[in-house]
N, C-alpha and C positions, 0 to 999 in steps of 0.2 A: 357197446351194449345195444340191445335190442329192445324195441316199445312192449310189455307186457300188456299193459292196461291204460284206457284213455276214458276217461267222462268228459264230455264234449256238451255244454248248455245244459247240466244235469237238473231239473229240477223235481222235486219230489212236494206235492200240496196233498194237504187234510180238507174235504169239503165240509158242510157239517151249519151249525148258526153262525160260530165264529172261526170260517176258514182262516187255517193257518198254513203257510207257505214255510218248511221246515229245513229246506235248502232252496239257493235261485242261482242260477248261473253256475255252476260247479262247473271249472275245468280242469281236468287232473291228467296227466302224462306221466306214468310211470315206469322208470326202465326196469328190465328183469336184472335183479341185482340190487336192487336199491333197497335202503332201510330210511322211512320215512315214519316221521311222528306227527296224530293230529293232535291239538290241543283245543282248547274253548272252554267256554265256561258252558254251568247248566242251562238247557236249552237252548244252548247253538247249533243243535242239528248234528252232534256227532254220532248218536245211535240211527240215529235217521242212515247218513251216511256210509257208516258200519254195517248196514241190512242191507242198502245197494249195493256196497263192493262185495260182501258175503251173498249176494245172489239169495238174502234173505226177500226182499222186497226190491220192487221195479220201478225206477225212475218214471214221474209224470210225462216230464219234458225232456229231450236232450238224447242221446245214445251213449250207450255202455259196451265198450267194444273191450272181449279178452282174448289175447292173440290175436289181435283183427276181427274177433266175431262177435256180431252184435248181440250180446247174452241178454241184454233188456228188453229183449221182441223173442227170445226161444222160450221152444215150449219146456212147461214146467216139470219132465220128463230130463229133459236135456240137461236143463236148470238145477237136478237133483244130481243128475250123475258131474255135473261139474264141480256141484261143492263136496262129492265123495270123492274125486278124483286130484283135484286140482287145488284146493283153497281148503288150508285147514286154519282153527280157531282156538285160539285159548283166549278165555273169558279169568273176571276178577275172582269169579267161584270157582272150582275145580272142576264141579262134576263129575268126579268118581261115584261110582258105586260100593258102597259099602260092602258089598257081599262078594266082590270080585278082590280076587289079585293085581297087584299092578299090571301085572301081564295080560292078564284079561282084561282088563279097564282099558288097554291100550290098544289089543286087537279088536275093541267096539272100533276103532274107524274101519275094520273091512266087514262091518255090518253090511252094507250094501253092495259089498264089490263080488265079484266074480274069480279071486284068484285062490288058486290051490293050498291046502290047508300049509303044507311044508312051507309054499313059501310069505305065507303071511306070520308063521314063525317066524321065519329067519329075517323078517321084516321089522316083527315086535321087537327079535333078539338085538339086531342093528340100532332102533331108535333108544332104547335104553341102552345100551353102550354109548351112544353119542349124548345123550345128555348125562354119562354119570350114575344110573339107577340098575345096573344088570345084578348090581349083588342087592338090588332089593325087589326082585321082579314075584316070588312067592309070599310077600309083605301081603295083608289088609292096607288099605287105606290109613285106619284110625293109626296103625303104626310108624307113620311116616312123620316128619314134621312140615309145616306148611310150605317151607321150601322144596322138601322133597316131592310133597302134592303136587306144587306147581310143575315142576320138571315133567311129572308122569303126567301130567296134562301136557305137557310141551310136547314129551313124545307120542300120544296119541295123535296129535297135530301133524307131526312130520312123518308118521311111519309110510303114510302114502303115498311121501317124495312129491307133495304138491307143490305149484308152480307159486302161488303165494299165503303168506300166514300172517292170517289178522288178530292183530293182540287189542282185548280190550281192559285196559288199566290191569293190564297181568300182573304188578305188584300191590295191587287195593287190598287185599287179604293180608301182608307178610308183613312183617317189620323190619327193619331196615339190613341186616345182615341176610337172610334171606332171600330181602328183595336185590341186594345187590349180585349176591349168585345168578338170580335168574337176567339180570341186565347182561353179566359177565355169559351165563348163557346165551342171549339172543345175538351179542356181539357174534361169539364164537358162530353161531349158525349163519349170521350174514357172510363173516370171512368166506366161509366155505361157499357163499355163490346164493342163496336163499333171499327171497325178495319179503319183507316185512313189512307192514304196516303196522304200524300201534297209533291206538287211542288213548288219551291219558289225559287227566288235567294236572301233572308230576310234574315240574318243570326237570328234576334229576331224571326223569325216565325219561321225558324229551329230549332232554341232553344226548342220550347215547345213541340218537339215529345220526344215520347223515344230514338228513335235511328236517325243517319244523315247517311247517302249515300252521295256520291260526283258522279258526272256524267261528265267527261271527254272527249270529243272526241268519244261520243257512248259507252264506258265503266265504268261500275261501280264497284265502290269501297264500299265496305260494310264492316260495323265493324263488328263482333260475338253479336248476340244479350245476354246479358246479364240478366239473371234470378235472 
């Protein structure tokens, strides 16, 4: 395996009356392929942390290297086309649009991009077959049930074939059958070679990565990844 992403003395601080230092020391080595889970409790820094690796927000201190490139110092042009390109998200909320089709809900990730209409079809067509949803791609939203939401949020995530996808508490909405679909989905997508990150304070959703992180008062605790 190859290194995709490193944080290297990552620190991220609030100035303010009562500065707060909301990670210190972050080092994170992640190889492409890997399924890693963070956990912590409230205000441990995992939204903190979730906006540096999504290239929402920039590390104070430290570097944030992906594929070797320091994305914590590019400009914020660069920094746009890499979270359309390369890093997709599902979040606890779905964010569907009510008014769209699944199909349309899911070709909103080449809002930004530049490819031809055919083949962001056949792009749409592909992520709903891999998660399951192609016979409900002419659905509304409100038709769906909340595991089916979540999935059509999955594939908007991967129709880009980004490099990694960050989950944050992707089961906080479903109950438990549901949610166990979408575990047995992210599973399936690592198999296939997809580099994962989830956020969670789930200890069952933690469970199904490879590796578990703990996130402590803006510090993480990382096991040795094991080969």
């Amino acid at each position: 395996m190859s290194v995709l992403l490193e944080l290297r003395r990552v620190g991220r601080h609030y100035d303010g009356p009562a500065p707060v230092a909301a990670l210190t020391g972050v080092d994170l080595t992640l190889q492409r392929g890997e399924h890693l889970a963070i956990t912590g409790g409230s205000g441990a820094g995992k939204s903190t942390l979730l906006g540096i690796l999504g290239l929402l927000d920039r590390p104070t201190t430290g570097s944030h290297l992906l594929d070797g490139v320091d994305v914590g110092t590019a400009d914020e042009r660069e920094r746009a086309r890499l979270r359309a390109t390369s890093i997709g998200f599902v979040f606890q909320s779905f964010h569907l649009l009510a008014d769209r089709t699944v199909a349309q809900n899911v070709a909103l990730a080449f809002l930004y991009g530049g490819l031809a209409r055919g083949v962001r079809r056949r792009r749409v067509d592909e992520a709903l077959h891999r998660v399951g949803l192609a016979h409900r791609a002419d659905f509304l939203p409100s038709r769906l049930s909340g595991g089916e939401r979540q999935r059509a949020a999955v594939a908007r995530a991967v129709c880009t074939r980004p490099s990694l996808l960050l989950a944050d508490e992707p089961t906080g909405n479903l109950d438990r059958r549901n949610a166990d679909s979408v575990l047995e989905l992210f599973s399936e997508l690592h198999a296939d070679g997809l580099t994962i990150v989830t956020i969670t304070h789930d200890p069952r959703v933690a469970a199904a990565a490879r590796r578990q992180a703990t996130l402590d008062s803006g510090r993480l605790t990382l096991p040795e990844l094991v080969r």
